[in-house]
C-alpha positions in Angstrom: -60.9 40.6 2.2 -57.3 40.6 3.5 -54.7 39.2 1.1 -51.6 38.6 2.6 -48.3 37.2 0.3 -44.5 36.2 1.1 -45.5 36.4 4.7 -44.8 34.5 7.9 -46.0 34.5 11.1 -44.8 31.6 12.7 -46.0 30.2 16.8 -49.3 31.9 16.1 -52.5 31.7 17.4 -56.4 31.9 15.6 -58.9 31.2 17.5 -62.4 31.3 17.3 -61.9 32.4 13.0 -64.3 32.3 10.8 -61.9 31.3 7.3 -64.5 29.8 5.1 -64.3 30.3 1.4 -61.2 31.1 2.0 -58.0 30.4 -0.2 -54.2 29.0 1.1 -51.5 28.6 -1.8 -47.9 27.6 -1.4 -48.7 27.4 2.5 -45.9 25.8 5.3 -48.2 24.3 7.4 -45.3 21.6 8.8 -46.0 20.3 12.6 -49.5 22.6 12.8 -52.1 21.3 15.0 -55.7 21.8 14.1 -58.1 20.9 16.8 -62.0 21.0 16.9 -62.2 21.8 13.2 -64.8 21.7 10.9 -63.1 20.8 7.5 -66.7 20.0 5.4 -66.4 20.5 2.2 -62.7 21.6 2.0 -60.7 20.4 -1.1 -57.1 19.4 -0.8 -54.6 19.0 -4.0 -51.4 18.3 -4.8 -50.8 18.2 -0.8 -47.8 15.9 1.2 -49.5 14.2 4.1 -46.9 12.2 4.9 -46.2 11.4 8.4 -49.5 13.1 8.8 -51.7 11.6 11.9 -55.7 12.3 11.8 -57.7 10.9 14.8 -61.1 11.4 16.3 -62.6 12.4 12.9 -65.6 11.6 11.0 -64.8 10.8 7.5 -68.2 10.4 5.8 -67.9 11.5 2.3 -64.1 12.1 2.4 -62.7 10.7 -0.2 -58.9 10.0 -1.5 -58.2 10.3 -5.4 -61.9 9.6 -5.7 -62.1 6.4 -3.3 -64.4 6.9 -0.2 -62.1 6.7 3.1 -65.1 4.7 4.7 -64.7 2.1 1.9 -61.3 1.9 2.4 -61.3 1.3 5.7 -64.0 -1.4 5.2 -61.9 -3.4 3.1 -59.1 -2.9 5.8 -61.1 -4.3 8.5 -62.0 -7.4 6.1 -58.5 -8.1 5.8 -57.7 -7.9 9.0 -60.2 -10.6 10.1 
């Protein structure tokens, strides 16, 4: 286990890492690109996605305050009709 706190290491690097069951608390993670991810199971709170663009993904499952995404969109598509 490596713990590190009140650290930063900005323009970095990871690839090919292996962070699962891992934990990220009072993290910066402003204009990061993740790419070829796999995010399955991951829980996200109290987070500011704003301005935040997600493309390419699947979304099964995912969920928003407890609304499935792939209803949401759905409904969208209805409306847009």
């Amino acid at each position: 286990m490596i713990t590190q706190v009140k650290k930063s290491i900005p323009n970095s690097t990871f690839e090919d890492v292996d962070l699962s069951e891992s934990k990220f608390t009072d993290v910066n993670l402003q204009a990061v690109l993740f790419d070829d991810v796999n995010m399955s199971g991951v829980k996200i709170n109290n987070v500011n996605l704003s301005n935040c663009q997600i493309t390419d993904a699947n979304l099964s499952g995912m969920t928003i305050d407890g609304i499935s995404v792939s209803d949401l969109f759905d409904a969208y598509k209805q409306v847009q009709k």
